[in-house]
C-alpha positions in Angstrom: 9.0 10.9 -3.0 7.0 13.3 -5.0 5.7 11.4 -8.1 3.6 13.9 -10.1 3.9 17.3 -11.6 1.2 19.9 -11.4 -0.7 22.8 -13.4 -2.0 25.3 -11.3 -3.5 27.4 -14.0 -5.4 24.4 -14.8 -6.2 23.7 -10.9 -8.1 27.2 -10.3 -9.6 27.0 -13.8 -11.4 23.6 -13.1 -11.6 23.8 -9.2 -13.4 27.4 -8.1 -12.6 26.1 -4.5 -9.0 25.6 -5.6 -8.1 28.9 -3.2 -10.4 27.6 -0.5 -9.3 24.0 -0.8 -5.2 25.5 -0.3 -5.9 27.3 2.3 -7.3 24.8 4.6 -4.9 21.9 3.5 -1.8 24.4 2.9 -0.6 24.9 5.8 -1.0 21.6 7.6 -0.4 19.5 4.7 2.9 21.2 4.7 3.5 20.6 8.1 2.6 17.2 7.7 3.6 16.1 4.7 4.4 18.4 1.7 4.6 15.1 -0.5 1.3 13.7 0.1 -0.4 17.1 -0.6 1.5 17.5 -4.3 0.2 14.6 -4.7 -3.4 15.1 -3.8 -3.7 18.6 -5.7 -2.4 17.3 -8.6 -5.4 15.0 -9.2 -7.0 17.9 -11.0 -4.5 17.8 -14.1 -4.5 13.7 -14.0 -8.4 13.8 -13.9 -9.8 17.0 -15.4 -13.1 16.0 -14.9 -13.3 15.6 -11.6 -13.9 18.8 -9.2 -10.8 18.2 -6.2 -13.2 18.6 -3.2 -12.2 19.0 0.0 -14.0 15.5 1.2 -11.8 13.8 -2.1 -8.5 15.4 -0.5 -9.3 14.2 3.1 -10.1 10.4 1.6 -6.6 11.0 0.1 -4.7 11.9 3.6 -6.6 9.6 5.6 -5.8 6.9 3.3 -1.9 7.9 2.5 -1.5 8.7 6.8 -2.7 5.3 7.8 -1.1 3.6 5.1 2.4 5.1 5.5 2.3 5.1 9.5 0.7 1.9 10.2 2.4 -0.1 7.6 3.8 -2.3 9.9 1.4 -2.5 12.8 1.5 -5.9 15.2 -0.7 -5.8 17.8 -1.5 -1.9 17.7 1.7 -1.2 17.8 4.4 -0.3 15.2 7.7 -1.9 16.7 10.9 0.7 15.9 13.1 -2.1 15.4 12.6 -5.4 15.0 15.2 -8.4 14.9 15.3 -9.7 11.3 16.7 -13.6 11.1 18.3 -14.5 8.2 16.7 -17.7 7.0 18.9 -20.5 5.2 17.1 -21.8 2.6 17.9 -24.3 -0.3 18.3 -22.1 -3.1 16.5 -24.7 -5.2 13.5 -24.4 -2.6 13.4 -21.1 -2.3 10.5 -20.4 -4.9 9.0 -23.6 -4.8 5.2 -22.5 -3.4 2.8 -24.4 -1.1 -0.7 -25.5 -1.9 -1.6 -23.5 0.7 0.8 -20.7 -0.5 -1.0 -21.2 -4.4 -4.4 -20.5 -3.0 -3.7 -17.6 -0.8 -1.8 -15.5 -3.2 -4.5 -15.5 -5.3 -6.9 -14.6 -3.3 -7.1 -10.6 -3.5 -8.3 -10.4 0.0 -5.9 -12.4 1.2 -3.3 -10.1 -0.9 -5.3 -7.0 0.5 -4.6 -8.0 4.0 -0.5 -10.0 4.1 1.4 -8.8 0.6 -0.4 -5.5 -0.5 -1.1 -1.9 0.6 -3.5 -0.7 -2.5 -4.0 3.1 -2.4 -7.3 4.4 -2.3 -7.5 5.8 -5.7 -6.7 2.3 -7.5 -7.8 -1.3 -6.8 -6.9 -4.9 -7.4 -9.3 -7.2 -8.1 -10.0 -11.2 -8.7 -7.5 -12.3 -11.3 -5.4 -9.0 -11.4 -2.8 -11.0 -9.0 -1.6 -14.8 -9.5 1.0 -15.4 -7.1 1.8 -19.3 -8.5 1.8 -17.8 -12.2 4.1 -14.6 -10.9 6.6 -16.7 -9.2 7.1 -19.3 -11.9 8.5 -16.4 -14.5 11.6 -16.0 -15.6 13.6 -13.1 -14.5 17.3 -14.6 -15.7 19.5 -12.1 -17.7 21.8 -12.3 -20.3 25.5 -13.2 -18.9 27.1 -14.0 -22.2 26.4 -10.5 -23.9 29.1 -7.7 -23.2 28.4 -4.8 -21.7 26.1 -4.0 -18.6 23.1 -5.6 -17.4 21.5 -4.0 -14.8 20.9 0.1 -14.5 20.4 2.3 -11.4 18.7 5.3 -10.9 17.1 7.8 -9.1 14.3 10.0 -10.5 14.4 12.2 -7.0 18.3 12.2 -6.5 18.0 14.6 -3.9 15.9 12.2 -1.0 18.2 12.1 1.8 18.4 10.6 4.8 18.7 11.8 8.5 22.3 12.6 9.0 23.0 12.4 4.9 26.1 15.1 4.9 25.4 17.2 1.8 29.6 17.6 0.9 29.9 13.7 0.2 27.6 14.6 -3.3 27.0 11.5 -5.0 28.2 9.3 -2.2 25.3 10.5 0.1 21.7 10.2 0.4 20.0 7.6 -2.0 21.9 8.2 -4.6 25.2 7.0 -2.3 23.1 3.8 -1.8 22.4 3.2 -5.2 26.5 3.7 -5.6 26.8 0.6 -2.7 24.4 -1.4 -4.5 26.1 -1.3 -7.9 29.3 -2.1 -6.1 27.6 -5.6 -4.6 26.4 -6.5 -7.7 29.6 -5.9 -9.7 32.0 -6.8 -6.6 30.1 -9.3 -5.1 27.7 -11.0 -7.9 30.3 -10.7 -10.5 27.0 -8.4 -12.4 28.2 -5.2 -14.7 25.8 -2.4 -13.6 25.5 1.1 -14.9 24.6 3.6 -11.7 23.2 6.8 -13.8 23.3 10.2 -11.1 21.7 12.6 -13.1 19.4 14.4 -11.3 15.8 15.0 -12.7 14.4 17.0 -9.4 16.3 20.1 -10.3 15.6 22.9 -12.5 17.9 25.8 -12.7 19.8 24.9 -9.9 16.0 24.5 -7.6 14.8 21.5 -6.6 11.3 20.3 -7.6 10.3 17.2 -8.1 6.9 18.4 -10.6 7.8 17.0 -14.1 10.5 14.9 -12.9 9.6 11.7 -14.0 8.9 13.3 -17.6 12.7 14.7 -17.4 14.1 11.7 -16.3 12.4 9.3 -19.1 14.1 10.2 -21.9 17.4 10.4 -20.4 16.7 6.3 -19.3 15.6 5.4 -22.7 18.4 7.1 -24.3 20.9 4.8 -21.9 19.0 1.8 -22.7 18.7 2.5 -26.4 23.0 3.0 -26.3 23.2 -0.2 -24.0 20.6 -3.2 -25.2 22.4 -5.4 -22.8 20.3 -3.7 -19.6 17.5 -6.0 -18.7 16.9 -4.9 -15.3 15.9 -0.9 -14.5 15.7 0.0 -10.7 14.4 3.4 -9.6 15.7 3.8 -6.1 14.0 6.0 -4.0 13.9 6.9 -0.3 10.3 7.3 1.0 9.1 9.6 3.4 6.6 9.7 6.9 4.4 11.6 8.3 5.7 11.0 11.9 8.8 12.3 12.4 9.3 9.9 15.1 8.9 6.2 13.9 12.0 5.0 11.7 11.6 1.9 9.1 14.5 -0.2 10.5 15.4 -3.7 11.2 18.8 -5.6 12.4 20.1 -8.3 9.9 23.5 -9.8 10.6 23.8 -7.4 13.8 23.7 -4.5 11.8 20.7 -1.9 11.9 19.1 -2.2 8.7 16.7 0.3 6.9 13.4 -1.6 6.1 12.7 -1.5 2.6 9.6 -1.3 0.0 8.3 -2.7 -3.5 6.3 0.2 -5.1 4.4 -0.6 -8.5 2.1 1.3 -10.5 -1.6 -0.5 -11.9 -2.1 2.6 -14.7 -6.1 2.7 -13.4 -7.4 5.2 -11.0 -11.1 6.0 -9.5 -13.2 8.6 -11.2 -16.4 9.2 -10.3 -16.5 6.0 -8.3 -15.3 3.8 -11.9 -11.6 2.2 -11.9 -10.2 3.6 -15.2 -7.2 3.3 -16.9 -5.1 6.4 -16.4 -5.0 8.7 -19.5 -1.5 8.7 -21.6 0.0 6.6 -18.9 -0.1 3.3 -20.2 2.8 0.6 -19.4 2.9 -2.5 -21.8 4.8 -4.2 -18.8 2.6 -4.2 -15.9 2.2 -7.5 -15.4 6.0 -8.5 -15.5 6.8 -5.7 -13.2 4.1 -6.6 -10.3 5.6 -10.3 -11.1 9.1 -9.0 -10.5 8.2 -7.1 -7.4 5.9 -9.5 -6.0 8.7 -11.9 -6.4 11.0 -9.9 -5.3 8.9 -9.8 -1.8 8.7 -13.5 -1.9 12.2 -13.8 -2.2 12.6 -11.3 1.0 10.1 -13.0 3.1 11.5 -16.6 3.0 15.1 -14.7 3.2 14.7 -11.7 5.7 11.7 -11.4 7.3 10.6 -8.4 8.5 12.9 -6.8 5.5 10.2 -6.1 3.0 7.5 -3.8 3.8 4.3 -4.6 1.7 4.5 -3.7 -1.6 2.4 -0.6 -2.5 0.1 -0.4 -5.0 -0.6 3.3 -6.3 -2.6 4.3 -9.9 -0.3 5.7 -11.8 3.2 4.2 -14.0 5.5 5.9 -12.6 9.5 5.0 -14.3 8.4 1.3 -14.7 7.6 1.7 -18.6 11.4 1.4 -19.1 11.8 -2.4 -18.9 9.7 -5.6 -18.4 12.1 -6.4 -15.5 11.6 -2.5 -14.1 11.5 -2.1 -9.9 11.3 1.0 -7.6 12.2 0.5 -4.7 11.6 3.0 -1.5 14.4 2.4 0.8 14.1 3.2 4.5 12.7 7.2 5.1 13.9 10.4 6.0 14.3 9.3 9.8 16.8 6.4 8.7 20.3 7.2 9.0 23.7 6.5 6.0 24.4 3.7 7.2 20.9 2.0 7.4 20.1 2.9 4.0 23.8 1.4 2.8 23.3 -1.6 5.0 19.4 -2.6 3.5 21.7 -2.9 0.2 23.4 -5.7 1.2 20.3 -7.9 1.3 19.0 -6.3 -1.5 21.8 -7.1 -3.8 21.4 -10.9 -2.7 17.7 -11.2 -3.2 17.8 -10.0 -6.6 20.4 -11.9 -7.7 18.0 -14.7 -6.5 15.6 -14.3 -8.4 17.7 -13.5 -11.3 19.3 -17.1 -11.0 15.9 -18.9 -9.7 15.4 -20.4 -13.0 19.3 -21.1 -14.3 
């Protein structure tokens, strides 16, 4: 998923290596990942200051490659599919922490290392994260109130997946997932959702995904402004890999499962070697919505292990200024198939609904 936009006029007019700097990355960052080098280029309109360097876009590949291909390393070795147990627990258990639990998850090393992936351009630190304090919120919605309570979306509507047939529309790709998922809820759960499919990566009939997230806000405040009963905002995305070859997928219930991932945004980056908060992208929510995700991965651990990537931790606020209880959520990658993707909803839909009802 692309998640910024980018000036080039203002690249080349603070970077004079900007043409020296794209030639050398061009052409094997688009080989490699065209994603991860929007990304990296458009540090120069977040951080204006800052001279984009050819060592600062190498610490930004090196850390983005490792992350994204080794995210699930055991041993040395990234398993291609793993078996994924579910795990009966007694729903009134379920969030009920350890003393041992308590101590680790707020230890930011120890969050570093088993719950976290933090980009290298942002940082956690003592205090940021308190697992026993995140897990004891409340995360119930409104059932009495009319009208619907949870919306979808999908800020890049056009991420698809590996055999994702292009006639089935709005029944394929992520946004076809995000169509099972409001099914569950509604179907299953007995939860009115709203599933929004307007696509904000398209401008005049091209896809690109620079500005997208400032097309798609207003569109999402608009729906929650004309619909107060929404509590609960989920950004679904479908992440992408460097290696063509490795696919994010597990087997729950005998079926092959895309793997998915909590992503959340800390609104503080590094410049010039100081954590900073990120200009004009503030997000009066941040601490409900690492709650909510962290939570969420709690909830996925004990349920489905091997479900949940870590959650990653990036320096930006991406779409999770909507609501207090905001998620994105990367499902599977461009080497998953349909069917993966629509099957990782399944325990989706049940672990939210979890941790709606954990304190009813």
């Amino acid at each position: 998923m692309k998640r910024w936009g980018f000036n080039y006029r203002l690249f080349f007019k603070k970077n004079m290596t900007g043409l020296t700097v794209l030639a050398l990355f061009g052409a094997s960052a688009a080989v490699w990942d065209n994603d991860l080098f929007l990304k990296s280029i458009a540090l120069s309109e977040i951080m204006p200051k800052r001279t984009v360097t050819i060592s600062t876009l190498s610490q930004i590949y090196a850390s983005e490659h490792e992350s994204k291909i080794s995210i699930e390393k055991k041993n040395g070795k990234t398993p291609q599919k793993e078996q994924t147990k579910p795990v009966e627990i007694d729903p009134g258990e379920l969030f009920v922490m350890t003393d041992e639990e308590k101590k680790n998850f707020s230890d930011v090393n120890y969050l570093k290392k088993n719950m976290f992936i933090v980009d290298s351009r942002t940082d956690i630190r003592e205090g940021d994260i308190n697992g026993e304090k995140f897990i004891n919120m409340d995360f119930s919605i409104n059932k009495e109130t009319d009208g619907p309570k949870i919306l979808i979306f999908h800020t890049h509507s056009h991420e698809k997946f590996a055999d994702s047939d292009p006639s089935m529309g709005n029944k394929g790709g992520i946004v076809g997932a995000g169509e099972y998922l409001k099914e569950l809820l509604e179907n299953k759960y007995g939860i009115e959702t709203m599933h929004c499919t307007e696509s904000f990566d398209y401008v005049d009939s091209k896809m690109t995904t620079t500005g997208a997230y400032e097309r798609m806000e207003p569109v999402i405040e608009k729906i929650l402004a004309e619909n107060p009963s929404i509590e609960i905002a989920i950004d679904l995305h479908r992440d992408g890999l460097g290696d063509e070859t490795k696919k994010l997928v597990t087997e729950i219930n005998g079926k092959p499962t895309a793997q998915i991932m909590f992503f959340n945004g800390l609104c503080k980056i590094y410049e010039n070697d100081n954590l900073v908060p990120t200009a004009g992208l503030d997000n009066p929510y941040l601490e409900q919505n690492l709650a909510f995700s962290f939570t969420m991965k709690y909830a996925a651990d004990k349920m489905y292990p091997g479900y949940a990537r870590k959650n990653y931790l990036n320096a930006y606020r991406y779409s999770l200024n909507m609501l207090p209880k905001s998620l994105l959520v990367e499902v599977g990658a461009q080497t998953n198939t349909q069917q993966e993707a629509m099957n990782a909803m399944e325990p989706l839909a049940e672990i939210l609904v979890n941790v709606i009802n954990k304190n009813t």
